[in-house]
C-alpha angles and dihedrals in degrees: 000000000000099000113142112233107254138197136206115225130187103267098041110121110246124194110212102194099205111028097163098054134091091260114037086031080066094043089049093047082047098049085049098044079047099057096256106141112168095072123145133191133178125201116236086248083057097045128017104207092200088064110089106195087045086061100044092056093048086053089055096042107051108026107219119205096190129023131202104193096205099145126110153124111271145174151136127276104287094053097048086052095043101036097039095135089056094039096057090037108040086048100044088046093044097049096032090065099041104050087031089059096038093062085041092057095042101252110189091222141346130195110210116206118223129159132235084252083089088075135093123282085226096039119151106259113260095041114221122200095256095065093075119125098359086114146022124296125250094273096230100059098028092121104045080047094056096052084055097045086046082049085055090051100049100051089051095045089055102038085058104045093027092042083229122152102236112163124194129198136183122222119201122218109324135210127173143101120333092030118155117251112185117156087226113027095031127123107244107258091059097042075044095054097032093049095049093040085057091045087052087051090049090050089051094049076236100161098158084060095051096035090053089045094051080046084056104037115017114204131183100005086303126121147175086292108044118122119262099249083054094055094047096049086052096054092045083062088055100045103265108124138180114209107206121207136105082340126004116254122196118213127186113227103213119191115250131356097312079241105113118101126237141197108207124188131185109256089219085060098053086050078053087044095040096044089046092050092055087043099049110011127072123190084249087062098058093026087092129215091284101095093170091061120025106188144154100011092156119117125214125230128207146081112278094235131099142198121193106239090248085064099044091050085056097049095047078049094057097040092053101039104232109162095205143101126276106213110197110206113210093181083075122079112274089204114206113351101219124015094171103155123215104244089184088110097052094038089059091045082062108264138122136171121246106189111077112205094274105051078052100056099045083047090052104046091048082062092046093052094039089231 
């Protein structure tokens, strides 16, 4: 491919798009674990990253040697189906003018964040990289899929007529600090954690603890001083519920069967993953033997394990000790079944996972908690 083999060293400035977020948050705590010392970051109030002029200059600014794309614009089920122009949008615009600039100002490498969500609903389990794009798309995140898929083409495409060295990887379902946690837009181990942790406060008639959560995190219009009745109606819309009878009981509404599987990583080990793969892996290293045709040099990154959500509801429950009920409601969409990636490739780059899906959740909910 002609791209020279490159290495980062301490003092290389390195751009993490994205900082603030759950995952480039965990890259920038990594670089710097890892000795890197010439980081910058810009919040999305400093430097929006739609705006291509405003990019451009940064780029030219500031000079990055290395780039983590990081930023984008996320959420659960529910916000990829209700938000689908700005997710197509937001993404394509984000990602466009960042790789687009980092070819233009000569940056030595960039590693370009997707999700599994770019593969098949019908993909094999588990999905290897080559099954991308050989049948539709899950209905309800098609269009955030298709701005990463479009993210995976472009750093391939320019990387072979620009002779730049653009990686992409593929996280599988994250958890970890500085999660979002939002009782509407979040991913579902985090509406999971924060639900029953509520239900348990509830339980425990433990207002200071609600009222200091909704001060951290206000939800629904409500906030730390909103009266109790309030709260509780809130929480009811979400699917926290106090059933109120000899004793109150407190039960967790949770969408679908519980049935589908998961695959779930640390977010602090794909900033492990992604740091490694900029120190150690070029684009000629993933482009294969096949010149004519360059595809799918995307690697995947998980764990290779999976939970179905009804476990995992069960185990957060138990972690966290709620003595209520879970109610699964099958009148709500299940989503894929199965969403299990292939990890053959990074295996094989050199890379494996190390916290297994109960050491994380008690992790996380120490953060949560602030504990």
């Amino acid at each position: 491919m002609g791209n020279n083999k490159v290495q980062m060293n301490k003092n290389s400035k390195i751009y993490v798009a994205g900082h603030k977020g759950l995952v480039g948050s965990a890259i920038w705590k990594t670089l710097q674990l890892k000795g890197y010392t010439n980081l910058i970051g810009k919040r999305s109030d400093e430097l929006n990253l739609m705006d291509p002029v405003a990019v451009d200059n940064f780029f030219a600014e500031e000079k990055p040697e290395y780039v983590f794309l990081a930023a984008a614009k996320v959420g659960g089920i529910i916000a990829n189906n209700t938000y689908r122009g700005q997710f197509i949008y937001e993404n394509l615009m984000i990602q466009n003018n960042v790789v687009h600039n980092a070819y233009k100002h000569h940056v030595k490498k960039l590693l370009f964040l997707g999700s599994t969500c770019i593969y098949p609903r019908e993909a094999p389990q588990p999905m290897p990289e080559d099954c991308l794009l050989t049948s539709p798309l899950e209905y309800t995140n098609e269009p955030y899929a298709i701005a990463k898929i479009a993210g995976i083409k472009m750093c391939e495409s320019y990387n072979i007529q620009y002779h730049t060295n653009f990686l992409s990887v593929m996280p599988t379902n994250l958890y970890g600090p500085n999660d979002n946690f939002d009782l509407e837009k979040s991913h579902v181990l985090p509406a999971l954690m924060r639900k029953i942790y509520l239900g348990k406060c509830i339980e425990e008639n433990n207002w200071e603890a609600i009222r200091n959560d909704f001060k951290q995190r206000p939800a629904g219009g409500i906030n730390g001083d909103a009266a109790e009745s309030d709260v509780i109606k809130l929480l009811a819309k979400y699917g926290v519920v106090v059933q109120k009878g000899s004793t109150d009981k407190v039960t967790v509404e949770i969408w679908g069967s519980g049935k589908p599987l998961r695959e779930f990583l640390w977010s602090e080990e794909l900033a492990d993953a992604c740091v490694y793969i900029v120190e150690n892996v070029n684009f000629e290293d993933v482009a294969g033997q096949d010149k004519k045709e360059i595809r799918n040099t995307h690697i995947n990154i998980g764990t290779g394990k999976e939970i179905s959500i009804k476990d995992l509801a069960f185990l957060i429950k138990e972690k966290i000790g709620f003595n209520g009920d879970l109610i699964f409601n099958t009148a709500k969409p299940d989503g894929t079944l199965r969403k299990l990636t292939d990890v053959t490739k990074l295996h094989s780059l050199g890379w494996h996972h190390k916290i297994e899906i109960e050491e994380g959740i008690e992790k996380m909910y120490r953060w949560y908690t602030g504990r």
